[in-house]
C-alpha positions in Angstrom: 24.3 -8.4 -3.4 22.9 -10.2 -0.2 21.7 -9.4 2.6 21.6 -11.1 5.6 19.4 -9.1 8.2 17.2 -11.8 8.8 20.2 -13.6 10.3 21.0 -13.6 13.9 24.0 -12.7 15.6 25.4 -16.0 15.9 25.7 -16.3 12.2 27.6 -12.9 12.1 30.0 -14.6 15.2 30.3 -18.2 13.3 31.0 -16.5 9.9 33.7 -14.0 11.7 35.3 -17.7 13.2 34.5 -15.2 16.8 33.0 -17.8 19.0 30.4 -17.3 21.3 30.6 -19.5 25.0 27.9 -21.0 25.7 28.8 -21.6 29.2 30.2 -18.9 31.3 34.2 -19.9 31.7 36.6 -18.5 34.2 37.7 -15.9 31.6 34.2 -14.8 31.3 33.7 -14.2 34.6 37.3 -12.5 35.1 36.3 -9.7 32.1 32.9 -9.6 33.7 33.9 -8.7 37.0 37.2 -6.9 36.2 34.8 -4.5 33.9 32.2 -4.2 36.4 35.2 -2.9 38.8 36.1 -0.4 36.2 32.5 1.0 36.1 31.9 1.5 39.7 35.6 3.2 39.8 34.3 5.3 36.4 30.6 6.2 37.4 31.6 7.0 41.3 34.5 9.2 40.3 32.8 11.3 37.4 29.3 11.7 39.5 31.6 13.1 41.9 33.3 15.6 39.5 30.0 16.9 37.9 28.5 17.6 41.7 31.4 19.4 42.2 31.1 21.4 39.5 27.7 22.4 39.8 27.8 22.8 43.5 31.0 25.4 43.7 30.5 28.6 42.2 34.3 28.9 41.2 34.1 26.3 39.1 31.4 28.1 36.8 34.0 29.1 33.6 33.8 27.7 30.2 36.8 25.3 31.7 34.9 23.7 34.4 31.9 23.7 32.0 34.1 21.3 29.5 35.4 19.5 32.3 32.0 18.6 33.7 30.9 17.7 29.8 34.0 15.2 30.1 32.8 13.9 33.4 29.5 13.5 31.8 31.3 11.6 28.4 33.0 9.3 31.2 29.9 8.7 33.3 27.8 8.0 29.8 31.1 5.8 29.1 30.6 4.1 32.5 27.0 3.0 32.1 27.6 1.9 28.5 30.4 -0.4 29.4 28.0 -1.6 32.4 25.4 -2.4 29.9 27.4 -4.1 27.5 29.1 -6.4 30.5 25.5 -7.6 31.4 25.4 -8.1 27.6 28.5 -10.3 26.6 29.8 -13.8 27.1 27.0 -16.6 26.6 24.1 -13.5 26.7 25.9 -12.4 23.9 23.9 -15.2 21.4 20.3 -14.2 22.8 20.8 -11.0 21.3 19.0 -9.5 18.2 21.0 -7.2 15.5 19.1 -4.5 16.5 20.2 -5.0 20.6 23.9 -5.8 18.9 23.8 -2.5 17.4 22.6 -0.8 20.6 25.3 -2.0 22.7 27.8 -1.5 20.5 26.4 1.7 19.6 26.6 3.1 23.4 30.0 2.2 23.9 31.4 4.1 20.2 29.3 7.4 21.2 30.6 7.9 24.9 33.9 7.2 24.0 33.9 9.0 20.9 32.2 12.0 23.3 34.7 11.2 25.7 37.8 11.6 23.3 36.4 15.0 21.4 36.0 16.6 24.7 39.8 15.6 25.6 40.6 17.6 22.4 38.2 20.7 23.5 39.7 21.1 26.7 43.2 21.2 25.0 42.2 23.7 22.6 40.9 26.1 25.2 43.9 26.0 27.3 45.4 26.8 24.0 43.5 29.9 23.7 43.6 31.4 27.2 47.4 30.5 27.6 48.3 32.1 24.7 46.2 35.0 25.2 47.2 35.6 28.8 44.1 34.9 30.8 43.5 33.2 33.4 40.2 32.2 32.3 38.8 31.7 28.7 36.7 34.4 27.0 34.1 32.4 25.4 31.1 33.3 26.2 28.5 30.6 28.2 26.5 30.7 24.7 29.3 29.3 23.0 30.5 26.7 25.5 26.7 25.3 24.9 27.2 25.4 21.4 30.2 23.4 21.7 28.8 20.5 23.9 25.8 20.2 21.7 28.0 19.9 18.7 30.4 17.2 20.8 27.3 15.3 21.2 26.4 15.5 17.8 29.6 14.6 16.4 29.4 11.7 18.3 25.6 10.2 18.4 26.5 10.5 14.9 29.1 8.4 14.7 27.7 5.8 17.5 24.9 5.7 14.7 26.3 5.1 11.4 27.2 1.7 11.9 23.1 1.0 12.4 22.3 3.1 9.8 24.5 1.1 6.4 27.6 1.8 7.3 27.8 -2.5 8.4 28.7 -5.9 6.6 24.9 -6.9 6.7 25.2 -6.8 3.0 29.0 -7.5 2.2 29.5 -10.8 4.5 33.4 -10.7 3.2 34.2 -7.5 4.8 32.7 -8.0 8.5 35.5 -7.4 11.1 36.4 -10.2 13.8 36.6 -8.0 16.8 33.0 -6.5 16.3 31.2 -9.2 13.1 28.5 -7.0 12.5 30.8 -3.9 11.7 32.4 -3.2 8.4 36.5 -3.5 8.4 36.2 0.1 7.1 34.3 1.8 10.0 37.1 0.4 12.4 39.8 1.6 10.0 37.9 5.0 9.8 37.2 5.5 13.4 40.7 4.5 14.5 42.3 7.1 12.1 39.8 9.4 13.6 40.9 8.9 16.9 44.5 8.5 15.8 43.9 12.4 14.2 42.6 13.5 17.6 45.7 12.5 19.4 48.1 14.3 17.2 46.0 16.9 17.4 46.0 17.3 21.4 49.8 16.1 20.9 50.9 19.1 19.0 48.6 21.4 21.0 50.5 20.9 23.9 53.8 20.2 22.3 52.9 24.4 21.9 52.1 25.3 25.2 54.8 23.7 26.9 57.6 25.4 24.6 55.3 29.2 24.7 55.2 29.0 28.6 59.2 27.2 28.7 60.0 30.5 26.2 57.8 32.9 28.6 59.4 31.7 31.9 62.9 31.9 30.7 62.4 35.2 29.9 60.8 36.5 32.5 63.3 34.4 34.9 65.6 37.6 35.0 63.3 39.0 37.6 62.4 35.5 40.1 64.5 33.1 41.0 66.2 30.3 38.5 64.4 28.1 40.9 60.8 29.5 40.8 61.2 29.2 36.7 62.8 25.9 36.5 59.8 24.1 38.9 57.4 26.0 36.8 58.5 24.4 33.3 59.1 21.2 35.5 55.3 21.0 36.8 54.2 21.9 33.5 56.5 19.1 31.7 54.9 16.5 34.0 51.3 18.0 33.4 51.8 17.4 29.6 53.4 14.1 29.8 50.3 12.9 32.4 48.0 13.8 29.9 49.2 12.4 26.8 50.9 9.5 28.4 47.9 8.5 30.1 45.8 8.5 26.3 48.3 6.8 24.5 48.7 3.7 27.0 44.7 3.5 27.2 44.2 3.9 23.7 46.8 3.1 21.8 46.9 -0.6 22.0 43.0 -0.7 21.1 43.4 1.5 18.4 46.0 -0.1 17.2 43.9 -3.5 17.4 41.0 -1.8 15.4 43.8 -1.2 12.6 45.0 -4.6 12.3 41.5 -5.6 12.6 40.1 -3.9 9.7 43.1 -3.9 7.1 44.7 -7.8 8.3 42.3 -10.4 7.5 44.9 -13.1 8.9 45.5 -11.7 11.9 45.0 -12.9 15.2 43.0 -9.7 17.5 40.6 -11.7 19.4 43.3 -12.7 21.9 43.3 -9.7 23.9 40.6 -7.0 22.3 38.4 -7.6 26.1 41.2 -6.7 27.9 42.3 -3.4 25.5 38.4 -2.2 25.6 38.9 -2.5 29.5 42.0 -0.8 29.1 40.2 2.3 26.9 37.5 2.5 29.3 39.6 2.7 32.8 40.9 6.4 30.8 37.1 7.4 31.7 38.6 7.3 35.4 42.2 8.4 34.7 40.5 11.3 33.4 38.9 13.0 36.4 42.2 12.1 38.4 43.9 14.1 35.6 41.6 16.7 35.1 40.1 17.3 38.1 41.3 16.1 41.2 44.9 17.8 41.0 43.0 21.0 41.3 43.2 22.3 44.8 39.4 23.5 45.1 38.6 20.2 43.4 39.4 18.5 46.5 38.2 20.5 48.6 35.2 20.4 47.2 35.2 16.7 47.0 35.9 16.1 51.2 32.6 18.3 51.7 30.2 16.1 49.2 32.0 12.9 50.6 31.2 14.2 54.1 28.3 16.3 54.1 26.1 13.3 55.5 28.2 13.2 58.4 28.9 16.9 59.0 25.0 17.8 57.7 23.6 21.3 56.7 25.8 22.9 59.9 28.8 22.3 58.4 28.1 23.6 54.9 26.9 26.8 56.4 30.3 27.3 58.1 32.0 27.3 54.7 29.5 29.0 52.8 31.6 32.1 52.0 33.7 29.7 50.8 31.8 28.0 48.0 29.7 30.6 46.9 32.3 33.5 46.0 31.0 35.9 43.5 32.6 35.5 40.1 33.7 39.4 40.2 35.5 38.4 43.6 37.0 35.2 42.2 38.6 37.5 39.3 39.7 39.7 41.6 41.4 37.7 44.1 42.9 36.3 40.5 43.9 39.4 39.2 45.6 40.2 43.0 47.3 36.7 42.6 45.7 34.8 45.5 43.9 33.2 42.9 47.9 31.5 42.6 47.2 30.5 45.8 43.8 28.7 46.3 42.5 28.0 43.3 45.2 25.9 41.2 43.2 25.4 38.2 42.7 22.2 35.8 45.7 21.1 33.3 48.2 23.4 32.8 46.0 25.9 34.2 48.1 26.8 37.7 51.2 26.5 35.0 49.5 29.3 33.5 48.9 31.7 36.6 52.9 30.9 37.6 53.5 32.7 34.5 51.2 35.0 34.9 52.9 35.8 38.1 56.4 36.0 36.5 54.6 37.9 34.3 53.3 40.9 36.6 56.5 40.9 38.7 
């Protein structure tokens, strides 16, 4: 067996027929700029989700918490992609192997962060639908616990490709789309991913026929009306969120498949403009996620213009903001908390039921 990693990355790129420009071409500087667009949208939007978060005390549940550990996947995803776009084209051949892993290695980890969390957040609204809450049980000690394990999960997989799992020493099996990557990491990690969906597929696939079962039954005492917009609104909530991953991802993933198991088949075509694709779901995600959420916004118009309005107009709407969390249960429990604070996902699907529920 030989290894080549005294080679640079051109040889990888010449022996993968992947050709490096030399000159920076009109495509170049299309993908460049298009992808720099994507990060401002990604990075602006996500800062503004985790300031949110952190600012407005009704936002402190394990929900939020998760939510603002997405924003914080997506922002990491941002910068990553930001790094590797002043890292491609013709600057592409000045790197080392160890730089090549780097970037390569920033972008797998936040989007692999990025995708687990997606999974999290269905599996929780999983939980608390099903056992009636309007907010999830777990304790804060546990929501830590499962962001430090997300992260693990995925440094670790951002990693393995730097630490053996490569074509350094088996030239024959390096992949086109990435030359220094094995054809079997981009198998496994696209199965991974591809696991994840059907995973968050079926999840909701769940929820949506438990609440559809829950409504209907409870639609003898409010209106056909009231029950049909609530399995309506929850219909569309499901087919955002899932619709939204599979045109992002899909056609990468699918890429990453023919990539590692087609030797003949042509993937450099269009694999810039799929990775742009998986990275604008970083910004999809906090429109999603986050700003359908009543409070959300709210809470947004007061960051955007608190250097206009200044420390006056905070004040004013202090009582607001910084609600005790045994007033925001009870205003829930009341069902104003219907009213103001809509919730994340399916989350104001949820309290509608709840409201059939207590009628």
């Amino acid at each position: 067996m030989v290894c080549y990693d005294q080679e640079n990355v051109s040889f990888f790129y010449n022996m993968s027929k992947k050709n490096i420009s030399e000159r920076w071409q009109t495509k170049d500087y299309v993908m460049v700029s298009l992808g720099l667009l994507v990060c401002a949208f990604v990075i602006f939007a996500n800062i503004l989700v985790m300031l949110a978060i952190f600012m407005n005390r009704r936002f402190h549940y394990p929900i939020y918490y998760l939510l603002g550990n997405l924003a914080a996947a997506d922002l990491f995803a941002g910068i990553s992609y930001m790094h590797l776009m002043f890292h491609t084209g013709p600057w592409t051949i000045k790197l080392s192997v160890h730089q090549w892993f780097v970037r390569q290695g920033l972008i797998d980890t936040s989007l692999t962060a990025s995708v687990i969390n997606l999974m999290a957040i269905a599996l929780e609204r999983h939980q608390t639908i099903f056992t009636m809450q309007l907010h999830s049980k777990m304790t804060n000690h546990r929501v830590v616990l499962l962001i430090v394990g997300i992260w693990l999960i995925a440094i670790v997989l951002g990693l393995v490709p730097s630490m053996g799992w490569n074509c350094i020493c088996d030239i024959q099996q390096c992949s086109n789309m990435a030359p220094l990557y094995s054809r079997s990491y981009l198998v496994f990690w696209a199965v991974l991913n591809l696991l994840t969906f059907t995973v968050m597929v079926a999840v909701y696939t769940r929820i949506f026929i438990y609440v559809r079962r829950k409504t209907h039954r409870m639609s003898q005492h409010t209106s056909q009306v009231k029950h049909k917009e609530t399995v309506v609104n929850l219909m569309k909530t499901v087919v955002m969120i899932l619709g939204c991953f599979v045109v992002c991802w899909t056609p990468g993933l699918v890429l990453l498949l023919l990539d590692g198991l087609c030797k003949s088949c042509d993937v450099l075509t269009y694999e810039k403009f799929f990775l742009v694709l998986a990275e604008c779901n970083s910004f999809m995600n906090p429109i999603i996620y986050s700003y359908r959420d009543k409070d959300m916004r709210v809470t947004f118009k007061r960051i955007l213009c608190f250097p206009c309005l200044g420390w006056q107009q905070k004040d004013e709407h202090s009582g607001v903001r910084f609600n005790t969390l045994e007033q925001e249960a009870r205003k829930a429990r009341d069902g104003d908390g219907a009213q103001t604070n809509g919730g994340p996902l399916v989350l104001k699907d949820a309290e509608n039921m709840l409201d059939s529920t207590e009628s």
